[in-house]
N, C-alpha and C positions, 0 to 999 in steps of 0.2 A: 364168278358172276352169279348173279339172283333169276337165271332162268327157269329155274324150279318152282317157285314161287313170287306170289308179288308181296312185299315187305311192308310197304302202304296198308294194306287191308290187313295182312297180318299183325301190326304191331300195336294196334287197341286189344288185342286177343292174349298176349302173351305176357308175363310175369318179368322175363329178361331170355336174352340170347346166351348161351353157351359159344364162345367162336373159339373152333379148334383152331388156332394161330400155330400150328406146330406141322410138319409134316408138310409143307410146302414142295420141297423136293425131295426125289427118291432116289436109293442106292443103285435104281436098276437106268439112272441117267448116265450118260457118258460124261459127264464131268461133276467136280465134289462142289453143292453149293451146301451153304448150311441152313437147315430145314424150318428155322422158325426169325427170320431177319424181323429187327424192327423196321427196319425202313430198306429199301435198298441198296445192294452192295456199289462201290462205286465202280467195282468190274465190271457191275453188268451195267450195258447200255440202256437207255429209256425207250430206245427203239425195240429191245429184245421182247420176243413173245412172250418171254418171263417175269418182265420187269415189274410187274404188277403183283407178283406172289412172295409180298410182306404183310409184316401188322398193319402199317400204319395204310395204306391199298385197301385192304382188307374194311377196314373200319369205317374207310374215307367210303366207300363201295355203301356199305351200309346204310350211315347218315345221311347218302345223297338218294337212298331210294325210299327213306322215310322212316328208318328206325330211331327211335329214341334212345340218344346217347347214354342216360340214364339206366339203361337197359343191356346194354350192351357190356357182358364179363370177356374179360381177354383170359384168354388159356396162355397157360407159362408152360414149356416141357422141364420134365425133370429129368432130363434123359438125353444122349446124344444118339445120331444118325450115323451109322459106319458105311466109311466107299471103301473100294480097294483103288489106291493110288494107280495109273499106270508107271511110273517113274516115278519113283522117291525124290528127286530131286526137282521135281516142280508138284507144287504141294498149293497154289493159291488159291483164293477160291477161283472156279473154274475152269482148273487144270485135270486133265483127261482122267478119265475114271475109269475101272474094268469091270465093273457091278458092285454089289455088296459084299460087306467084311462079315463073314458067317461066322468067322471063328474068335478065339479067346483074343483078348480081353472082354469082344461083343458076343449075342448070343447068337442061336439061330434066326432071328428076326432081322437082324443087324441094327441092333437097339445095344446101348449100356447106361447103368444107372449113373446119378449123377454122384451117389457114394462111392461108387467103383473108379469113374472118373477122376474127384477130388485127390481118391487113395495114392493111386497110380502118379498123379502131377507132385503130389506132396513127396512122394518118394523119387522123383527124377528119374520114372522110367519113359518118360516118351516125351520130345519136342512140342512145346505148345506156341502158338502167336496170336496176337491181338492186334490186327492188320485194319479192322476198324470199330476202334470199342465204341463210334457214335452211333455205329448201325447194325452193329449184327455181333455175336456172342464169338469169342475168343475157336478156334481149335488145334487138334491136336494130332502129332500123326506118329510115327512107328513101326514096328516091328514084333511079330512073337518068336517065338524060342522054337515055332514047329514049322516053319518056312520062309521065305524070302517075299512073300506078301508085307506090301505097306496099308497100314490102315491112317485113314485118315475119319476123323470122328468131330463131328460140329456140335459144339454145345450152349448152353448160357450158363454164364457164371454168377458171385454174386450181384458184382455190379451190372450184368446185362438184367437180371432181376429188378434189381430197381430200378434202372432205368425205365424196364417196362409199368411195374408201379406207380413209379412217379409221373408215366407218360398217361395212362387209367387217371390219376388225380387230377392232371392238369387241363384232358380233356375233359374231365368233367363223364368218365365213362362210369361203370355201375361197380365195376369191381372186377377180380382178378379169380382164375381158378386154377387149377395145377393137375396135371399128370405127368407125373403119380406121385401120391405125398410119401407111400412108401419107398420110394426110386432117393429120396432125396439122403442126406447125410444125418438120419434120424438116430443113431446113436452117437455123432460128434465127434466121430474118428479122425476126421478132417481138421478139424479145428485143437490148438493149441491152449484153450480153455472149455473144452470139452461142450459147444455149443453146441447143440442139436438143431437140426432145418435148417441153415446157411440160405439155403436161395427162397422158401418161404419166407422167412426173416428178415431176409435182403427187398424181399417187392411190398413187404410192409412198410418197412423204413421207406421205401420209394410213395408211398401211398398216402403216408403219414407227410414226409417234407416237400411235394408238389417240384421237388426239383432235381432235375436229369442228371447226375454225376460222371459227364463225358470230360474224357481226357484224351 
């Protein structure tokens, strides 16, 4: 919410908004959401005191207190959030969580990049699902090699990129930014013709064609 300030009187003043669209929930919740939705998951209820913490809430928040859409840059993550599963065997979003995944593949932070990500899925070492590609970014869950910890790790992919992109075009917002461009697949390891930025490149193309690629 905009209890901190009033948006109205701020937004003659101001050049554009930066909105950290990422980070919405944390590893230190009892259940795995994933931290930067477009819209709402459709586990979570409308009634939930959460339901509001997406892009699209976010922005909707904004424009009704009188920011100029124009103004208005959406943050992309390049990065996923790591939980620690409590039972590997229920992995949805919203399935019980035991805190953050400290350890390898994520860091101390319970952050991993989205190169390390890509690396990892292209080589089939950990389950991934895309439970709702209209609204929120694909994830991924697993195992290390140094315990019996499941991690579960929310991300966006390319196409949750564009989507968001193309979502920025079509409202008519100001533009997109990224943390962190370094996090992304900047040498093209990932890619089969050695593309470099995958998910930068992907909310271009979303930016560039004004159109949501949901399946």
């Amino acid at each position: 919410e905009s209890r901190g300030f009033d948006i109205a009187k701020l937004d003659p003043n101001v050049d554009f908004y930066c909105l950290l669209t990422y980070d919405y929930h944390s590893a230190y919740e009892r259940s795995v959401n994933h931290h930067s939705p477009l819209f709402r998951s459709a586990e979570i209820s409308s009634c939930n005191a959460k339901a509001n913490l997406n892009v699209d809430s976010t922005v909707a928040m904004y424009i009704d207190k009188g920011a100029s859409k124009s103004k208005l840059v959406l943050g992309i993550p390049v990065y996923g959030r790591c939980f620690t599963l409590e039972n590997q065997n229920y992995h949805k979003t919203g399935s019980p969580a035991v805190g953050p995944y400290d350890e390898k593949p994520c860091n101390s932070q319970s952050n991993i990049a989205y190169s390390k990500i890509c690396k990892a899925i292209q080589n089939a070492y950990w389950e991934t699902k895309f439970p709702e590609p209209c609204r929120l970014g694909p994830y991924a869950y697993g195992n290390n090699t140094f315990g019996n910890k499941t991690f579960w790790i929310g991300y966006d992919d390319e196409q949750m990129a564009e989507q968001k992109g193309a979502y920025v075009s079509k409202n008519h917002l100001g533009g997109v930014s990224f943390w962190a461009v370094n996090q992304d697949d900047f040498k093209g390891m990932c890619s089969s013709n050695n593309m470099t930025f995958p998910l930068i490149r992907a909310a271009y193309r979303g930016l560039e064609s004004n159109h949501i690629p949901c399946a």
